[in-house]
Steps between C-alpha positions, in 0.01 A plus 500: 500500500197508258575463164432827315390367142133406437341178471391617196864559374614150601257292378580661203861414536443185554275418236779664269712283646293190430453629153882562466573163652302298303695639207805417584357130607426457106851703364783434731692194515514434873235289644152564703649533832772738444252751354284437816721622750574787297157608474434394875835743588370799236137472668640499864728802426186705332240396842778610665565853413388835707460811324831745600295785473266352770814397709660845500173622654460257782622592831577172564757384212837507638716814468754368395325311201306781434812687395618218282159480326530907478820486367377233224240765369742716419696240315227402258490886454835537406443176308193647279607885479877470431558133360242440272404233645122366566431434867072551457376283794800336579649491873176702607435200737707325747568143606634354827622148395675448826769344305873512366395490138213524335589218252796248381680452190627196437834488185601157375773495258720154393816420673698567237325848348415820494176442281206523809185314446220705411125495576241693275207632586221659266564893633849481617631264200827262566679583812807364682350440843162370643360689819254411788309610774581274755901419589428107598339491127782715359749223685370206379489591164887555502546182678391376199784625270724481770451137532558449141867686488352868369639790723228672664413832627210584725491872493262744750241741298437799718338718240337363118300676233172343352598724198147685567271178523432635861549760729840428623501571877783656711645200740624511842805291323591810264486726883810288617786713329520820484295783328741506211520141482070529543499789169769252322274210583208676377674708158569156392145306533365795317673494235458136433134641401642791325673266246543100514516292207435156540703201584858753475583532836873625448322800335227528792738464755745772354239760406365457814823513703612759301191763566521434930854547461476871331159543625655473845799753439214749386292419812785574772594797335121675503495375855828649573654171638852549401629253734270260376570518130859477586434164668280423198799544269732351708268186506438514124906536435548181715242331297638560199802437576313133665342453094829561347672179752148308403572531175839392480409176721245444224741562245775190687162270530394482190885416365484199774142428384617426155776385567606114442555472876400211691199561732703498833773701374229746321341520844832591683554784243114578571566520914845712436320784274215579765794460800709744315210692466389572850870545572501772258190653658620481862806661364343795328252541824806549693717701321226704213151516713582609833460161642082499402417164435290502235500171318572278847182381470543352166784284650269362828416216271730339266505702181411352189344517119181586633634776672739578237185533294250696707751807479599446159119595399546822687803634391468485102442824351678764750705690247209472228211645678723743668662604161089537379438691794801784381332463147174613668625809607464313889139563449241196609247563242759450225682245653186308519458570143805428368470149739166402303674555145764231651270270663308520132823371367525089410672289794788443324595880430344576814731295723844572312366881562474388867842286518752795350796562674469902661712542196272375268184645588309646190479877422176694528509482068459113489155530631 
């Protein structure tokens, strides 16, 4: 199918992509080639796109996309009009990438810790994970800290935000769940550019997570999808209750990390915590989700830091945005207010905000 956006439009991406590029290449800390397959990736992604509203109106795009890319409209509707939240141009074009993932994260944290190593970059800051285009590149870069003893993580990327650098496009890789999973998918790139403070990813994350999770719960209900929001809070129970086992594994590793334990009996006590912990969550699928496996994928490779860490930046920050949410009066336009006067907060009273116990969270007076 033709691609609906200009020539005029993309050589204007990709000349802001040049520009943007050749930023980084005198900022960031990772080397010439890693920022060239990023920009190669971005530039491929905006030649790529087709203009939805031209889709929708040609015969010849597939029904059964069509409704997906009809049902996304309404989304970034619902995202603007009742979130707060600032969709502008993005996911007015489409990409087919013909792939499982659009990108690849790849995690590498020390045998014996729960500190990740970080990579910063000039607009996204210091962040716990590197990410790539192309899944060969993605692989050998983990080989690398695989081969020297680090456990890795090489994580699939169906959906990113550019935090407003470009006009984030809808992907066929956010079209593989379902329409709630699509609105969750899209609630929480948007509001990456509704608030994102750089190089604090357990805020981002949680912010973020938080807003798809509620904006979600408001979306089935004005669609009228009871059944669906059940299943959305059945999910979301499961997951917490998921965080709350994460947490206590993290809680036994870090006692065996500093312990005075020898390095093969620290890495028995290591193996035992993440055995007992998909025990747990087999147990808990059986007998507290109806059988839905949601985790199982977690467990097809042999869990580790890495892994221990790439959920441990999502989960922060449940009770404390929810408990600011309640102080808002569960209005989005506060809520996003209130979030700014936090994110305007230093790091260090910023994250202890973030790492309260549900208990603990803050009343609406501390502000």
């Amino acid at each position: 199918m033709k691609a609906g956006t200009p020539k005029t439009k993309s050589l204007t991406g990709y000349l802001a992509g040049l520009v943007f590029s050749t930023v980084l290449l005198l900022q960031g800390c990772a080397g010439p080639g890693y920022y060239l397959q990023a920009a190669s990736g971005q530039w491929k992604l905006m030649h790529s796109r087709q203009d939805i509203n031209e889709m929708l109106e040609n015969p010849d795009t597939e029904p059964g996309l069509a409704q997906r890319l009809e049902a996304s409209r309404g989304i970034l509707e619902f995202a603007e009009n009742r979130l707060g939240l600032p969709a502008g141009a993005s996911y007015s074009s489409y990409v087919e990438t013909g792939r499982t993932a659009v990108a690849w994260n790849v995690i590498a944290v020390p045998e014996f810790s729960l500190a990740a190593k970080k990579w910063c970059f000039m607009v996204a800051g210091c962040v716990p994970y590197r990410g790539f285009f192309e899944h060969d590149k993605a692989g050998r870069f983990a080989a690398k800290f695989r081969n020297r003893g680090l456990d890795v993580a090489v994580t699939p990327v169906t959906a990113f935000s550019t935090l407003g650098w470009f006009r984030d496009p809808l992907l066929d890789t956010m079209l593989r769940g379902s329409d709630t999973q699509l609105a969750a998918t899209m609630f929480h790139e948007l509001a990456h550019q509704r608030l994102y403070i750089r190089g604090d990813t357990a805020f981002n994350e949680a912010f973020a997570s938080f807003v798809a999770y509620q904006g979600v719960l408001y979306w089935l209900e004005s669609t009228g999808g009871k059944d669906a929001q059940q299943q959305w809070l059945s999910a979301r129970n499961a997951r917490d209750q998921f965080y709350r086992m994460l947490a206590q594994s993290r809680r036994q590793l870090s006692g065996i990390y500093a312990s005075a334990l020898g390095e093969t009996e620290m890495r028995r006590a290591k193996q035992q915590v993440f055995a007992a912990l998909k025990s747990d969550t087999l147990q808990r699928q059986e007998e507290q989700w109806g059988g839905r496996d949601y985790f199982g994928f977690l467990f097809a490779e042999e869990f580790n830091n890495a892994r221990l860490i790439l959920f441990n930046s999502y989960e922060g920050g449940v009770c404390a945005f929810s408990a600011l949410f309640r102080q808002a009066g569960e209005d989005f336009i506060e809520f996003h207010r209130l979030a700014g006067l936090r994110a305007a907060m230093d790091r260090g009273k910023r994250q202890a905000w973030l790492a309260q116990s549900c208990a603990g969270i803050a009343s609406a007076h501390e502000l």
